[in-house]
C-alpha positions in Angstrom: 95.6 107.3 77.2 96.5 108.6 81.0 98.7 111.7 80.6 99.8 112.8 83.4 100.9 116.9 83.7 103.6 118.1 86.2 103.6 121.3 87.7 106.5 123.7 87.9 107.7 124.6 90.6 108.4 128.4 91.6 111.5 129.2 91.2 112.0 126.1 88.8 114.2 126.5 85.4 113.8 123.2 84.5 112.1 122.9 81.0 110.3 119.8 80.3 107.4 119.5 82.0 105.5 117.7 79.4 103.1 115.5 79.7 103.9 111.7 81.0 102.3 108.7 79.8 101.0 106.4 82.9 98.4 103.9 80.8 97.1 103.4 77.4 93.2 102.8 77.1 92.6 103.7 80.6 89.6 105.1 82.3 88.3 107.5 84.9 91.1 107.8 87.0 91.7 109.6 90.4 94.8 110.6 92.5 96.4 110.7 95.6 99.7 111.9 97.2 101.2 110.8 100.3 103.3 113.1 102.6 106.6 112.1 101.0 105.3 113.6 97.8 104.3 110.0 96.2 102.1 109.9 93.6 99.7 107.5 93.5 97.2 107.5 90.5 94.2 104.4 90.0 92.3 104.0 86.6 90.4 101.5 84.7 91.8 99.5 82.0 90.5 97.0 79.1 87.2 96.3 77.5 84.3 97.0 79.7 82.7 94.0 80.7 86.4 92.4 81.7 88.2 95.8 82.5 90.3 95.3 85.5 91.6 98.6 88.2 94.8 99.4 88.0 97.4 101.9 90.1 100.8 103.6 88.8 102.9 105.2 91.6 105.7 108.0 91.1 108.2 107.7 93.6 109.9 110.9 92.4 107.1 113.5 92.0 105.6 112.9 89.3 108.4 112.5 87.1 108.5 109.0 85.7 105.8 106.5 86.9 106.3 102.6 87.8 104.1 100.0 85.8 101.2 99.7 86.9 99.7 96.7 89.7 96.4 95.2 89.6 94.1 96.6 91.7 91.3 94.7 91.7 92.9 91.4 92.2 90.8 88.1 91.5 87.7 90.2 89.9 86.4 89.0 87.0 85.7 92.9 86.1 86.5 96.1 87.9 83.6 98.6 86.9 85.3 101.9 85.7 82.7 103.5 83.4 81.9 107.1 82.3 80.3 108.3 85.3 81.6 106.0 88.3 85.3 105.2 88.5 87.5 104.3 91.3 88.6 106.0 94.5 92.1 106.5 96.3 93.2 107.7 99.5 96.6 107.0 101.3 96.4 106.4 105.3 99.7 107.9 107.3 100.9 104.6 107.6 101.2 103.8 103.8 98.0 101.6 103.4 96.7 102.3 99.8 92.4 102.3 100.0 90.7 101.7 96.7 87.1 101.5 96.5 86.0 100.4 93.5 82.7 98.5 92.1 83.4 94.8 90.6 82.3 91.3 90.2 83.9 88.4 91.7 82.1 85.7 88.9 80.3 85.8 85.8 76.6 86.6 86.2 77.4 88.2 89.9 76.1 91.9 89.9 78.8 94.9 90.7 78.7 95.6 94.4 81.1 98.5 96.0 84.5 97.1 97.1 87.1 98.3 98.9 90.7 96.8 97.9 93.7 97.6 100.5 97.3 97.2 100.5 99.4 97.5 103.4 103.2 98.3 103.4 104.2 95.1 103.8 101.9 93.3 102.0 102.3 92.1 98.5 98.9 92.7 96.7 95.9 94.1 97.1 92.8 92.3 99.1 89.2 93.1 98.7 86.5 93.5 101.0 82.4 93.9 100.0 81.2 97.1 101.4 77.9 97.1 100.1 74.9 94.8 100.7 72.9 92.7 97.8 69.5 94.8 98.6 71.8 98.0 98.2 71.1 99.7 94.1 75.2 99.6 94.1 75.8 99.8 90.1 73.3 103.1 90.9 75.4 104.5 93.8 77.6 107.2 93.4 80.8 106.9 95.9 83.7 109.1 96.9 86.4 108.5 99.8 89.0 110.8 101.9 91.1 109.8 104.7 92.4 112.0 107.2 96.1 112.7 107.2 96.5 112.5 110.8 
């Protein structure tokens, strides 16, 4: 289960600020926030060898979250395991960057992807960032993105 715990804020009276479920059964997840205090959080969900990424936004700081969007659209698996789960960062203009490993067919190794989503566009689009020679299900792999 994704619980997800909101801050008070100084000054606040408000009184709960308990914790919100996002996902059940989900995995290694990792955040980000936009400058219009969005919160955008990406996780693994479902059995391992078919689990697929996943992203829940809060449009209103945490409060409430939407349901969530596939991520890793037309994987057969998006690898969110113990030690090597997927990555978000928000660009200024409101492109949403996941990088993620997966497999694209059944037998296919997991290479490092990077799934984008543009303001206007209506799902997610994934890219290969690694090369077969690459170790990639070895790799370890972070991302930021500069605000300006």
């Amino acid at each position: 289960m994704l619980l997800w715990f909101r801050a008070r804020e100084v000054g606040s009276q408000e009184d709960s600020l308990g914790p919100v479920t996002v996902a059940e059964n989900a995995t290694q997840p990792a955040i980000a926030c936009d400058k219009a205090g969005n919160v955008y959080l990406v996780f693994g969900k479902g059995p391992q060898d078919s689990r697929q990424v996943m992203l829940a936004v809060s449009k209103d700081g945490g409060k409430t979250f939407g349901e969530a969007e596939r991520v890793s659209v037309d994987a057969v698996a998006g690898f969110a395991s113990m030690e090597r789960g997927p990555r978000i960062a928000v660009l200024p203009d409101g492109t949403i960057a996941v990088t993620s490993f997966a497999k694209f067919s059944k037998g296919e190794e997991n290479h490092l992807y990077c799934f984008r989503k543009g303001p206007k566009d209506k799902a997610f689009r994934g890219a290969r960032v690694t090369s077969t020679a690459a170790k990639d299900a070895e790799a370890m792999h972070d991302m930021c993105a500069d605000s300006e």
